[in-house]
C-alpha positions in Angstrom: 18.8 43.4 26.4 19.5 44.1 22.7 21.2 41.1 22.3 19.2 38.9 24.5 16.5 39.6 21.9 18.7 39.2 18.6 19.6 35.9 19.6 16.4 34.5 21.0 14.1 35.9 18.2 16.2 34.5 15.4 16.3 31.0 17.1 12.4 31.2 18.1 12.4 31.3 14.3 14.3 29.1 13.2 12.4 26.7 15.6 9.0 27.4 14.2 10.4 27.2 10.2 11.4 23.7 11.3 8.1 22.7 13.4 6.1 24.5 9.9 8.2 22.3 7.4 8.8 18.7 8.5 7.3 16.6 6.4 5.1 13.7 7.9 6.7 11.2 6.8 3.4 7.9 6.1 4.5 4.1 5.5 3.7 2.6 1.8 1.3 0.2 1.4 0.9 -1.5 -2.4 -1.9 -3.3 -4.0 -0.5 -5.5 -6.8 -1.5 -8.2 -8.8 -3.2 -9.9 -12.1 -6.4 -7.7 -13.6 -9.2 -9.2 -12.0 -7.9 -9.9 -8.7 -9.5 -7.7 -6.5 -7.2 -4.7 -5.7 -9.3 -2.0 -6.4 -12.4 -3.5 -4.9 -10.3 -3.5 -1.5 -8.9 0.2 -2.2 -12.0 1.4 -2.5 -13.4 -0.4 0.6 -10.5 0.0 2.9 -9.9 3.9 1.9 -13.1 5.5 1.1 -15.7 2.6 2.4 -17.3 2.3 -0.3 -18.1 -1.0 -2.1 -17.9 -0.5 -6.0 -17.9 -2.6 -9.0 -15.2 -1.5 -10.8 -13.6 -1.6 -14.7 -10.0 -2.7 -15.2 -7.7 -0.1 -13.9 -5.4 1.6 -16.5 -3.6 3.6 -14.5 -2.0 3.1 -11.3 -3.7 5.3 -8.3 -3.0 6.1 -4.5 -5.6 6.7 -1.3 -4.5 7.6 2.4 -6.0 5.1 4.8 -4.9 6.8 8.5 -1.5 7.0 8.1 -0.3 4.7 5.4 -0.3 5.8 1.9 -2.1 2.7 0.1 -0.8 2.0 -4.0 -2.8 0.3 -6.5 -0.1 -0.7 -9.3 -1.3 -2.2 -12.8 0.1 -4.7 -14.0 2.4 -4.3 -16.8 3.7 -7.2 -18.9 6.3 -9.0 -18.4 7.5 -12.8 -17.6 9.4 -12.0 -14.1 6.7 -10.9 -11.5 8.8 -8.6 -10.1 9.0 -6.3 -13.5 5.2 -7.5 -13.9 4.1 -5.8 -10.6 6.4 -3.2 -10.3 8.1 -4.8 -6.9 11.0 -2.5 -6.7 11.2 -1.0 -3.1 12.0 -3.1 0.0 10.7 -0.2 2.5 7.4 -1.1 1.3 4.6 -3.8 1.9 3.1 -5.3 -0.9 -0.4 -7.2 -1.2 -0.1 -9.5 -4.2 -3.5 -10.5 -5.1 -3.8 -14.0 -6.8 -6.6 -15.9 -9.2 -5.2 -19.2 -8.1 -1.9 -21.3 -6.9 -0.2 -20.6 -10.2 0.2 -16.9 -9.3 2.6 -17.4 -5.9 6.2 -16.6 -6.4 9.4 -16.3 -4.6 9.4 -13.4 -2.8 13.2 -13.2 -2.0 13.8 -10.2 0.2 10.8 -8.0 -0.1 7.8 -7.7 2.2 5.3 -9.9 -0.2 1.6 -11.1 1.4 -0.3 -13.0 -0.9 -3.9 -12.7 -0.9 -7.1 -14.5 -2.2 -9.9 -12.1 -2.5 -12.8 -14.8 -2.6 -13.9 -17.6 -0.1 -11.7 -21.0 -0.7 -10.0 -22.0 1.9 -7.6 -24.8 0.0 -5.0 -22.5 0.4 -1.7 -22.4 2.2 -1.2 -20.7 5.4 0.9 -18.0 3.7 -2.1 -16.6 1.6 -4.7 -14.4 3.3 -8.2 -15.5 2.2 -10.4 -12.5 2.4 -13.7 -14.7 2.1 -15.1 -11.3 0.2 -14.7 -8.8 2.8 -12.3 -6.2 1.7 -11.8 -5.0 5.8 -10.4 -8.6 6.6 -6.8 -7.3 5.6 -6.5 -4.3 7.2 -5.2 -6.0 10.6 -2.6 -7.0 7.9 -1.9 -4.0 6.5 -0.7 -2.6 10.1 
């Protein structure tokens, strides 16, 4: 019985230190983009529903929406737009909010969606027009 019990305690521990301590692992979202564009309007909308008029962002900031971890990162400056935004990580899906035409780059191998916060529709296919509405792109964000 003695050692029935030292073996099933230790491993009835063991099982709840694991079940206590895995981390909950969330997928990575990022805002990025040229000041002005509209990332932090849709943060703010998406995360917290809230619709704010906001200052330029100085520093960059992350909100949970469900279970994605949603990153708005400032631009910093730079000629290539990968440096610029801070594109770095191909396990994560970027939103790269654009003024006009002129901002749309190559996206090689990362998970780029360009997006158009205000209502024009003399875009291409590949950029998400959000006519406004900040909730529009979170179909695309899952």
């Amino acid at each position: 019985m003695i050692i029935i019990l030292s073996i099933i305690i230790p491993l009835l521990l063991l099982i709840l230190f694991i079940k206590l301590h895995r981390k909950t692992y969330k997928k990575t979202v990022a805002f990025v983009g040229p000041r002005g564009s509209g990332k932090t309007r849709c943060l703010y909308k998406i995360c917290r529903n809230i619709a704010v008029s906001t200052v330029p962002t100085l520093v960059s900031n992350e909100l949970i929406y469900k279970d994605y971890i949603i990153k708005e990162i400032v631009p910093i400056k730079s000629d290539d737009p990968f440096v610029k935004y801070g594109i770095d990580d191909k396990t994560i899906k970027y939103f790269c909010f654009i003024k006009s035409m002129d901002d749309v780059f190559d996206v090689k191998d990362y998970f780029i969606k360009f997006v158009y916060f205000g209502e024009n529709n003399k875009f291409s296919s590949n950029v998400i027009c959000l006519n406004n509405e900040p909730n529009n792109l979170v179909r695309f964000i899952k």
